[in-house]
N, C-alpha and C positions, 0 to 999 in steps of 0.2 A: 858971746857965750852960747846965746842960740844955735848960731851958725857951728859949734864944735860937737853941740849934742846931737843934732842930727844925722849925721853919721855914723854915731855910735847907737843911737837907735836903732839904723838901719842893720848896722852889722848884727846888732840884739836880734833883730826880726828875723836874717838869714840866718842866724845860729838858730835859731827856734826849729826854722822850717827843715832846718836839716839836720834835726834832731829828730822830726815828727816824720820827714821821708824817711830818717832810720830806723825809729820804731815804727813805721809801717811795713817797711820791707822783712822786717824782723817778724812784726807777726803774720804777713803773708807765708815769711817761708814754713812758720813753724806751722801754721794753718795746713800748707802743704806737708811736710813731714810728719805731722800727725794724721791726715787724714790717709796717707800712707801705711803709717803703721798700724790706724785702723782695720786697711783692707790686707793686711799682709798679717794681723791677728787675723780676720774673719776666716781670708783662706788656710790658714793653719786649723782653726776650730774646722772647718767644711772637711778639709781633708783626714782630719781624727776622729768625727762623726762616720764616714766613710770607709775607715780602718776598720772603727766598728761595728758599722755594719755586715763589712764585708767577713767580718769574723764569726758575728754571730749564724750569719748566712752558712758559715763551712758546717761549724758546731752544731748546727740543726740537720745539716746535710748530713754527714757522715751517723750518726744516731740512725738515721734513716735508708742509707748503703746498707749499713751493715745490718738490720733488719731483713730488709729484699733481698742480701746477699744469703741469712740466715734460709728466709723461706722457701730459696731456690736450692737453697740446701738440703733442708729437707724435703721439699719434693723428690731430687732425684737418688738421694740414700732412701734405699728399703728399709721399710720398719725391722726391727731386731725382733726374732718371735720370742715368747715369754719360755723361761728355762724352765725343762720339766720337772715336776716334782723327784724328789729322792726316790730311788728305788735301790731296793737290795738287792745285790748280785746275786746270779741265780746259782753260780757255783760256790756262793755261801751254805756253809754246813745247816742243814734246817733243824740239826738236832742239838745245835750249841744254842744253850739260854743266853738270852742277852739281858739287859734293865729289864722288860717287864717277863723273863721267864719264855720267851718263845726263842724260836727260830725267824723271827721275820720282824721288821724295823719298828720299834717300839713308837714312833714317834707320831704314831696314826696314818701313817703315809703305807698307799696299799701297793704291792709290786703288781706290775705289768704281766700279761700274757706272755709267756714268750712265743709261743705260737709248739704246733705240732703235726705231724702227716697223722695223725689218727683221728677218725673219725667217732662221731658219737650221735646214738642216735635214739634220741627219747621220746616214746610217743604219747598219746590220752590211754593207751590200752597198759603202758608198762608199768612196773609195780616199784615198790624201794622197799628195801631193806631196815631195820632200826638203829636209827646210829648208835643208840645204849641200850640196856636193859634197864628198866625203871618207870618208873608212873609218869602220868602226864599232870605237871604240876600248875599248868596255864593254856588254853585250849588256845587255838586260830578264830581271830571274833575281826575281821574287818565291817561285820554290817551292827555291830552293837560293841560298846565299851565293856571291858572288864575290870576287876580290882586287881592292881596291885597292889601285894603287899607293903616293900618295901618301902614303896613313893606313898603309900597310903591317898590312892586315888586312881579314880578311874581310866582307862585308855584304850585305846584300839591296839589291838594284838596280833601283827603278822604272821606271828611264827608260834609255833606251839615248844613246850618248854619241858622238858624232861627231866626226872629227879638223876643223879647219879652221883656213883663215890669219887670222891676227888681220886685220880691215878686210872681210872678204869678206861679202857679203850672204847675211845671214837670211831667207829665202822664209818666208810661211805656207803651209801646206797644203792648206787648201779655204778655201769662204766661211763669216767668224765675224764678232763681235762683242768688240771689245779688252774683255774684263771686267777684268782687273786686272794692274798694274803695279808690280811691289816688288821691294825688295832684302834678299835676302839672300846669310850669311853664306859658303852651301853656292855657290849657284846664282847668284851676283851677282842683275843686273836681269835678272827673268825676267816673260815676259809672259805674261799667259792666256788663251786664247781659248775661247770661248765658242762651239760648232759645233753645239748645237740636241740636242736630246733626252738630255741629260744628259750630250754629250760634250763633254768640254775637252783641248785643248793645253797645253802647257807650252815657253815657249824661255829656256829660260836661257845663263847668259856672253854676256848682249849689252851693245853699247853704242851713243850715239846713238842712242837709238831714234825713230823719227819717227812714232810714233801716239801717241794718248791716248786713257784709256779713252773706251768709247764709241763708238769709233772702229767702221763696215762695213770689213770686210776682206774679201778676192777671195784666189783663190788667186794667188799667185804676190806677193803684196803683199811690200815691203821691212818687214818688220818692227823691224831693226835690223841691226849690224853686229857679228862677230865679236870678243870683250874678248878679253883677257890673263885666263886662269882664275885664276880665285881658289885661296886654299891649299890648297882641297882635291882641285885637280886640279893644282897645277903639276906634279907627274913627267907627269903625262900629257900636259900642255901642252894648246895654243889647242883648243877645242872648243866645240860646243855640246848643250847639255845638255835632250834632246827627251823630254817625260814625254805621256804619252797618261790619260786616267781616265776611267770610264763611271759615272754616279753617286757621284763622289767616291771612286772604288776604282780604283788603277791599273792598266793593260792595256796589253798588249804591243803599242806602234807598229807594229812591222816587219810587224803581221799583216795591215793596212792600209796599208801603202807601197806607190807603183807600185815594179814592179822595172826 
């Protein structure tokens, strides 16, 4: 009985062992085909990492192109110069009212010079003319303040201020050159003349005016016609509003007036 069991042990024993060689080889190979699919995930992760790198890489690029491309841009386009202000055609009728009753662009905007072959020429000895008949209802004060009425308060005063009837004719003063024509808030349509060696005129509160810049003027020309003062002179009522300036700095009329 001995003698038959021992062989059947034996076979017991090589079945064992080559069971245990077969789950050996089994978990070697899986051993290997795992640590395969290991490296064969990694390099998939490395090369997606990569992807995005290489993308973010563009995406920061081109932001950055087209800035340099931008600045080399404008470097070599010229600036665009800024659009002139509006001016009214000079063979616009000066004697058709528009919105604020004149002849010349309501909108405070003053026309241009158009330029002229006449000369003018004003000196410290020449005299001017009155542009109305009427009282002087606010003197020339740039070294001390005066009252105005209307603003009820004091100011310095360029220009000296003359009573007159609303409709009564505006005289120029000697012979000039209509430089510019504009409206504003203070002085309504006020017109400039241009009388040669840095001296200019001022007429404001007019209305109809029948020049346009550009225009030769003589003394005694109708410049315009006496307005309704604007707000800043209604207590003082109808007038005209005569500024004098010698290089852009204003000087006392009256010192130049015939008397």
């Amino acid at each position: 009985m001995n003698k038959r069991q021992k062989p059947s042990q034996k076979m017991k024993g090589a079945t064992v062992a080559a069971v245990l060689c077969f789950v050996a080889a089994i978990a070697i190979v899986g051993t290997y085909t795992f640590n395969d699919y290991k490296r064969t995930q990694q390099k998939a992760e490395l090369a997606r990492v990569d992807e995005e790198d290489r993308t973010k890489e563009e995406e920061t690029k081109e932001p950055a192109e087209e800035a340099n491309n931008l600045v080399v841009k404008n470097q070599d386009e010229p600036e665009e110069p800024e659009e002139p202000a509006e001016t009214v055609p000079e063979d616009t009728d000066a004697g058709t009212e528009n919105d604020a009753g004149t002849g010349t662009n309501a909108g405070g905007n003053a026309q241009s010079t158009a330029g002229s072959g006449m000369s003018v020429n004003f000196g410290e000895d020449s005299k001017l003319l009155w542009p109305v008949n009427g009282t002087v209802l606010m003197s020339y004060s740039m070294d001390k303040t005066v009252y105005f009425s209307t603003l009820d308060q004091y100011k310095y005063n360029p220009a000296v201020v003359i009573s007159g009837a609303e409709g009564d004719q505006v005289l120029c003063g000697t012979t000039g050159i209509v430089k510019s024509i504009d409206v504003t808030a203070e002085t309504g349509t006020t017109v400039n003349v241009d009388i040669g060696n840095g001296y200019e005129l001022f007429y404001g509160q007019l209305k109809e005016v029948p020049v346009k810049v550009g225009d030769y003027v003589e003394a005694k020309s109708v410049l315009g016609y006496v307005s309704q003062p604007t707000k800043y002179y209604s207590v003082e009522g109808c007038n005209v509003y005569f500024e004098m300036r010698k290089d852009g700095q204003p000087i006392n009329p009256v010192e130049y007036l015939e008397e």
